[in-house]
N, C-alpha and C positions, 0 to 999 in steps of 0.2 A: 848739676849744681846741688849742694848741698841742703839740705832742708832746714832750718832752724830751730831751736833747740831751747828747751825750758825747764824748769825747775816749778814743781808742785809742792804746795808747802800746806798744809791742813790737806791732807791731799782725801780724806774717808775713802771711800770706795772705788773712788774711780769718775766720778761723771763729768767733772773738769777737764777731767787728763784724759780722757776718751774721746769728745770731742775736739780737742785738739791736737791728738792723734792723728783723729780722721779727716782733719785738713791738711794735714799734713808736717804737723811741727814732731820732732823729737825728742821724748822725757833724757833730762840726763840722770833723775831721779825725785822719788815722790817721799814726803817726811809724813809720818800722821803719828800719831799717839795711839790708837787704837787697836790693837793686836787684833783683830777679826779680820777690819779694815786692810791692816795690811797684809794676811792673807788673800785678799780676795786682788789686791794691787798683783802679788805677788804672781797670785796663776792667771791673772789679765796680762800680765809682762810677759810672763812662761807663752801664753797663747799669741802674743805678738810675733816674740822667737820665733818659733816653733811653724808660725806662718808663712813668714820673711826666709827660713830655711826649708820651705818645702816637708816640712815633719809635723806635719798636722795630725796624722792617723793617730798619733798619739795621742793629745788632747781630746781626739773622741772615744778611745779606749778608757781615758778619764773621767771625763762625762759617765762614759756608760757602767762606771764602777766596778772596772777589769783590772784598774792597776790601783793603787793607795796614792797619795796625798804625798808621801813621800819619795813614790815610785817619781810622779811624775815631774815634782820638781825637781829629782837630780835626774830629767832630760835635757836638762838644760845649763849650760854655763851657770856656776855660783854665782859669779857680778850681775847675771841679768836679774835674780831674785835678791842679793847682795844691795840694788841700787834703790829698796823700798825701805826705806829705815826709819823703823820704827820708835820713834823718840820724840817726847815733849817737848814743843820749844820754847826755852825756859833759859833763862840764865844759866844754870846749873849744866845742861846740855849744848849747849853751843855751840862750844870749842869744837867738840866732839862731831856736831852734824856740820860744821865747816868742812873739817878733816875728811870725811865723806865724803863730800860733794867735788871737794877739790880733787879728791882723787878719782870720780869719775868726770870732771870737766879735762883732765889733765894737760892742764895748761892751756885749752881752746875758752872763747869767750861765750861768757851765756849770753842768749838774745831775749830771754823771756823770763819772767820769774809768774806765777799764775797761783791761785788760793783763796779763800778766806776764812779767818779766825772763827771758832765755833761761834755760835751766834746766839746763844742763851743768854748772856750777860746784855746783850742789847735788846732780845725782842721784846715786846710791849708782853708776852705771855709768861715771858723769866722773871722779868719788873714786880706783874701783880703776883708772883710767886714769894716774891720777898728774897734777902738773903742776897744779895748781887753785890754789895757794897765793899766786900771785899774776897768778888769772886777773882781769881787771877786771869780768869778769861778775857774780863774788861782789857787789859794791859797788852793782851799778842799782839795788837796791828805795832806796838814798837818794835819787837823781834822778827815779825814781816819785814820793817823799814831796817834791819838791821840786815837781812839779806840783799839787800839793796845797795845801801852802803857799802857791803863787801864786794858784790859782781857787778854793780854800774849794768845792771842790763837796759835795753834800749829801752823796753816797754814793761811794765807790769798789769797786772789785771787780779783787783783786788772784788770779791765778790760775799755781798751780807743780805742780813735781812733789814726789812725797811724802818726796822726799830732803832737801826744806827742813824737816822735822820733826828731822833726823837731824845734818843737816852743822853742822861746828864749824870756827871759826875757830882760826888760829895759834898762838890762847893757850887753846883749848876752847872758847871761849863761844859758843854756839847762835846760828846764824844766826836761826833764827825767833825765838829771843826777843829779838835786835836788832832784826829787823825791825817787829816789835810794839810794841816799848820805843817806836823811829823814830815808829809813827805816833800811838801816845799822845800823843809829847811835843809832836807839832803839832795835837794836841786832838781828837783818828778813837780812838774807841770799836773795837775791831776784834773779830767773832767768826768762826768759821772750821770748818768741816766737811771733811773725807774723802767726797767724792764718789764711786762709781762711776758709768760712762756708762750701764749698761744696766740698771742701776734707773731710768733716765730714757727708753726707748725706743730706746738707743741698743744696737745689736748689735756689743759691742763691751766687754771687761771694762777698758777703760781710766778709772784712778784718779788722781785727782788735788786737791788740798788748794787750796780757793775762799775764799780771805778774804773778808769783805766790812768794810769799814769804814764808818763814820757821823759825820756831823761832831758833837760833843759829846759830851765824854771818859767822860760820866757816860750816855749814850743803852746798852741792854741791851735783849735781846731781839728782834730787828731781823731776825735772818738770815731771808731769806725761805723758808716754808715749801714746800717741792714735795713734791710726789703722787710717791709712788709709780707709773711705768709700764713692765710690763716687757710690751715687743713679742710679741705673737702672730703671728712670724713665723720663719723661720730663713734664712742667707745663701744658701741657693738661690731664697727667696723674691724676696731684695733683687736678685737678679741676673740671674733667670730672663729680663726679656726684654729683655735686652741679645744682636745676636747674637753665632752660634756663630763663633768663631774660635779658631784654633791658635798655639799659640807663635811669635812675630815676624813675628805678621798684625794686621789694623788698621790705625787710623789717629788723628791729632789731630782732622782733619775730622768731620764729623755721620756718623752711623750711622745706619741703620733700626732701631727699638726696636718690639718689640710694641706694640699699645695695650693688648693685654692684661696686666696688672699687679697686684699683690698689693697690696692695699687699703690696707698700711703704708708705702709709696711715699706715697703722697698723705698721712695721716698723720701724714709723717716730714717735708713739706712738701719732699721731695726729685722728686715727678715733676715733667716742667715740659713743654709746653707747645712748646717751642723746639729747635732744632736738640742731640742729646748727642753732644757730643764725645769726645774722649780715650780713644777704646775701643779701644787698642792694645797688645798684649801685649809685653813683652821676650823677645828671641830666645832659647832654649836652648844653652848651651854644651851638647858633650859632659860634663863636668865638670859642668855643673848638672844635668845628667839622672842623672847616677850620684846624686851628693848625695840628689835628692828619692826616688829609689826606696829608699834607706833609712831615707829620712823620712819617706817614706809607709808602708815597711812598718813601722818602730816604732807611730808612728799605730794604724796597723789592728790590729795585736796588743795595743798597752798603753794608748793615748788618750795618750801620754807626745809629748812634744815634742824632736826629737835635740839632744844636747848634741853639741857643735860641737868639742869635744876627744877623743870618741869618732869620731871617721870617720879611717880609715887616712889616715897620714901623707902619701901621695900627694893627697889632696883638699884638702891644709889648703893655703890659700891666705894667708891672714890671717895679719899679724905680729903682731894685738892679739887675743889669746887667753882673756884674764881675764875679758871683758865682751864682751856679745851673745854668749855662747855658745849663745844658744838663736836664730841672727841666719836660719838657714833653717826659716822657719816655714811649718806645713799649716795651709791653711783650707779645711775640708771644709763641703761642701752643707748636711747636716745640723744644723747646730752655729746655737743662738740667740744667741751668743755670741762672739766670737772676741776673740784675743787683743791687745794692743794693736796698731794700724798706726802704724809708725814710719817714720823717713823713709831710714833706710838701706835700703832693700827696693828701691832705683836699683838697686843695686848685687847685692844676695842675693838677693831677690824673697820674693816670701810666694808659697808654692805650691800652687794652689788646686784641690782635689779634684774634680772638676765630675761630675756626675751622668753627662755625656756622655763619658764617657774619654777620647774624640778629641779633648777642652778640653784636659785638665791641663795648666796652664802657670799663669805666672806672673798674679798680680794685674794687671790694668790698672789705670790713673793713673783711670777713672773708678767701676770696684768699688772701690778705694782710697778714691774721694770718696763714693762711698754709703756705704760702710764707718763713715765720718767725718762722715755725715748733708748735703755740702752737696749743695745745690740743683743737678738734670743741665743745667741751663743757667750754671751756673757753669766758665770758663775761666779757667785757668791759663798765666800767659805764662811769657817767661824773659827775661835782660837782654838779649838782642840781637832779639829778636822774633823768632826763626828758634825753630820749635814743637820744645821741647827734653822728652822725656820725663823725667828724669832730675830734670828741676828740677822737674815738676810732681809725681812722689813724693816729692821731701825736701820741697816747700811742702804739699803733703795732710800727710804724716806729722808733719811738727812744727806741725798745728794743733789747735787745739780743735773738738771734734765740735762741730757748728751747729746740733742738737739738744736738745742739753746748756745751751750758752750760751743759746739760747731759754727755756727750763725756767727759768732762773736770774732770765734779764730779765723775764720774764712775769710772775713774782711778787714780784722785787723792784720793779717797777713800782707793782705796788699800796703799796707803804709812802710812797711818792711823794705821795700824795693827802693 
C-alpha cells in the first residue's frame, strides 16, 4: 500500500517535512523562499534517495568533505533536488509553483498539504518591533488557502506562533478569525490546539498553535489525538556524547561521538548511524564573556533568565531593545526542559552551562539541532555551499522540532484510514 503524500509550503529547513517523513508520508514537493533553506531541503531529499537506493556511502563521502556540493547532488536524479522550489508565494509566482507541483503530482491526488506562513508579522515580538502593518507576511495564510482550493487535499496542517491568537489587523479584526473564516469558506472544517514541545518528548518548552483542517465544513472531532510523552532525560543527557570542546573549537565536519548514549537519543529518532556534523562552537568575545558571567550568575542564584536592559550600558550592543530582551539565554546540564531555541543565537548565542566548566560556551549548530529533535545525520547548508554556521542556527532556530511534527503525523495518519 501506498503511503500518502504531501505538499510543504514555507517549507525552511526541513523539520515539518522530516517528521512526516518519518511516519511515514511522502513529499511530492517543498516550496520556501529562502535559498540556504532550500539547500539544506535539497541534500535532506538527496539523503532520502540515496538511502531508499542503497547508495548511502555517498552522502558520507559528503559529510566527510571528499566530494563538493556539486559532486554530490548530481548523485542523484535532477527531479529529486528539482521537487524543492525555491520561490515566494506571492501572487506574482503562483502560476508558476502550480505548474511545478502539478508536474510532480502528475495527475495522482495530493492527500496532505502541511506549513506555516513566516511568523514575524504575527508574534507579539514583530508587533512591539513596529512596521507590520504593511508587512506582506500578514497576507500568506491566503496563498496557503489557495493551494487548497487547487488540490482539495483531505487534510492540511497549518502551523504558527501563538501571536496569531492575538494580532489584529488595521481595522482590529483578528487575524485568526480571518484565517479560519478563509478556510471555512473553501469548505476545511478547522480545529486547532496550543501545543507544547515537551509534552511531546521534546526537551524544549517551545509553544506553538497547529491548526489542523479537514475537507468538509461540517467534518468535527478530527484533531488527532497524542500521548502525552514527557522525556526521562535532561540536556546533559541529550549532549553528553558529543565531544568535549571550547569556545571557537569544532568544526562542520564529522566528529567522534560516543557510542555511549542515553536511550532518548534513539527514542527521539535523533542518533544515527552516520557521520555528526556541525559540532562547532562560536568564538567568545571578551564582551560575551562579561554578559554570560552575569547570566550565569543570575541563573545560579534565582533560576531567573537576564533581562538584557539590566546589563550596564557598556554591554548593550543592540539598537532594538523592546524585544529579545531575554536574547542571552543559559542552558544548563540539569534542566529537562529549556527554553525556546531561536534563530537569533548566530548572533547572541544560548550559553550553555556544561557539567565540564572548561565547556561553557556557546550552543553548537548541532546541540541546537538535538535541541530541536533532528536527526545527527541531518546537514545544513548555506547559499554559496561554503559551510556557514550562522545560516545553520537561524535554519535550526526558525524550525519546527521533528519530534513534535512526527507526534502530530503519526496520529493524524490514522484518521487517513
Amino acid at each position: 500500500m501506498a503511503n500518502y503524500n504531501f505538499l510543504d509550503l514555507f517549507a525552511g529547513a526541513g523539520g515539518l517535512s522530516e517528521g512526516f517523513i518519518q511516519a511515514g508520508f511522502d513529499p511530492i514537493a517543498h516550496v520556501e523562499a529562502d535559498t540556504a533553506a532550500c539547500a539544506t531541503l535539497k541534500t535532506r531529499q538527496a539523503f532520502h534517495w540515496l538511502k531508499k537506493n542503497n547508495k548511502l556511502q555517498i552522502y558520507i563521502e559528503y559529510l566527510k568533505g571528499k566530494i563538493s556540493r556539486e559532486e554530490f547532488w548530481a548523485s542523484v536524479p535532477k527531479d529529486v533536488l528539482d521537487a524543492v522550489i525555491n520561490e515566494f508565494i506571492g501572487p506574482e509566482r503562483l502560476g508558476t509553483i502550480f505548474d511545478k507541483v502539478d508536474q510532480y503530482l502528475n495527475g495522482s491526488k495530493l492527500d496532505l498539504v502541511v506549513g506555516g506562513p513566516p511568523c514575524q508579522a504575527y508574534s507579539i515580538i514583530g508587533r512591539a518591533r513596529g512596521n507590520t502593518k504593511d508587512d506582506p507576511r500578514n497576507h500568506l495564510y491566503i496563498y496557503y488557502a489557495k493551494f487548497l482550493e487547487r488540490y482539495k487535499p483531505k487534510y492540511f496542517v497549518f502551523e504558527n506562533v501563538l501571536g496569531l491568537l492575538s494580532a489584529k489587523d488595521e481595522n482590529g479584526d483578528s487575524y485568526f478569525e480571518k484565517v479560519t473564516a478563509l478556510f471555512n469558506s473553501i469548505g476545511y472544517a478547522v480545529e486547532y490546539k496550543i501545543l507544547t514541545a515537551t509534552d511531546y518528548g521534546v526537551l524544549q518548552n517551545r509553544k506553538r498553535i497547529i491548526l489542523v483542517g479537514k475537507k468538509g465544513i461540517k467534518s468535527k472531532n478530527f484533531y488527532p489525538e497524542l500521548p502525552i510523552w514527557n522525556a526521562d532525560a535532561t540536556v546533559s543527557d541529550l549532549l553528553a556524547n558529543l565531544p568535549k570542546i571550547k569556545a571557537g573549537e569544532g568544526s562542520h565536519l564529522p566528529c567522534v561521538v560516543s557510542k555511549e548514549a542515553h536511550s532518548w537519543l534513539n527514542q527521539a529518532n535523533i542518533r544515527t548511524d552516520l557521520p555528526v556534523t556541525w559540532h562547532q562552537a562560536r568564538p567568545n568575545t571578551q564582551q560575551d564573556l562579561e554578559i554570560y558571567r552575569i547570566a550565569v550568575d543570575i541563573w545560579n542564584k534565582h533560576k531567573k533568565r537576564l533581562n538584557y536592559n539590566d546589563l550596564p550600558d557598556r554591554l548593550k550592543s543592540h539598537k532594538v531593545r523592546e524585544a529579545f530582551t531575554d536574547r542571552f539565554k543559559v542552558v544548563s546540564g540539569d534542566l529537562t526542559a529549556v527554553h525556546t531555541v531561536v534563530a537569533h543565537m548566530a548572533k547572541d548565542g544560548h550559553h550553555y552551562i556544561h557539567p565540564d566548566i572548561e565547556q561553557n560556551r556557546s550552543l553548537t549548530p548541532r546541540e541546537a539541532a538535538r535541541l530541536q529533535t533532528f536527526p545527527d545525520d541531518y546537514f545544513f547548508e548555506s547559499q554559496s555551499g561554503k559551510p556557514s554556521r550562522t545560516s545553520a542556527y537561524k535554519q535550526i532556530g526558525n524550525a519546527v522540532p521533528v519530534l513534535l511534527a512526527y507526534q502530530i503525523a503519526k496520529r493524524l495518519k490514522s484518521n487517513f484510514k
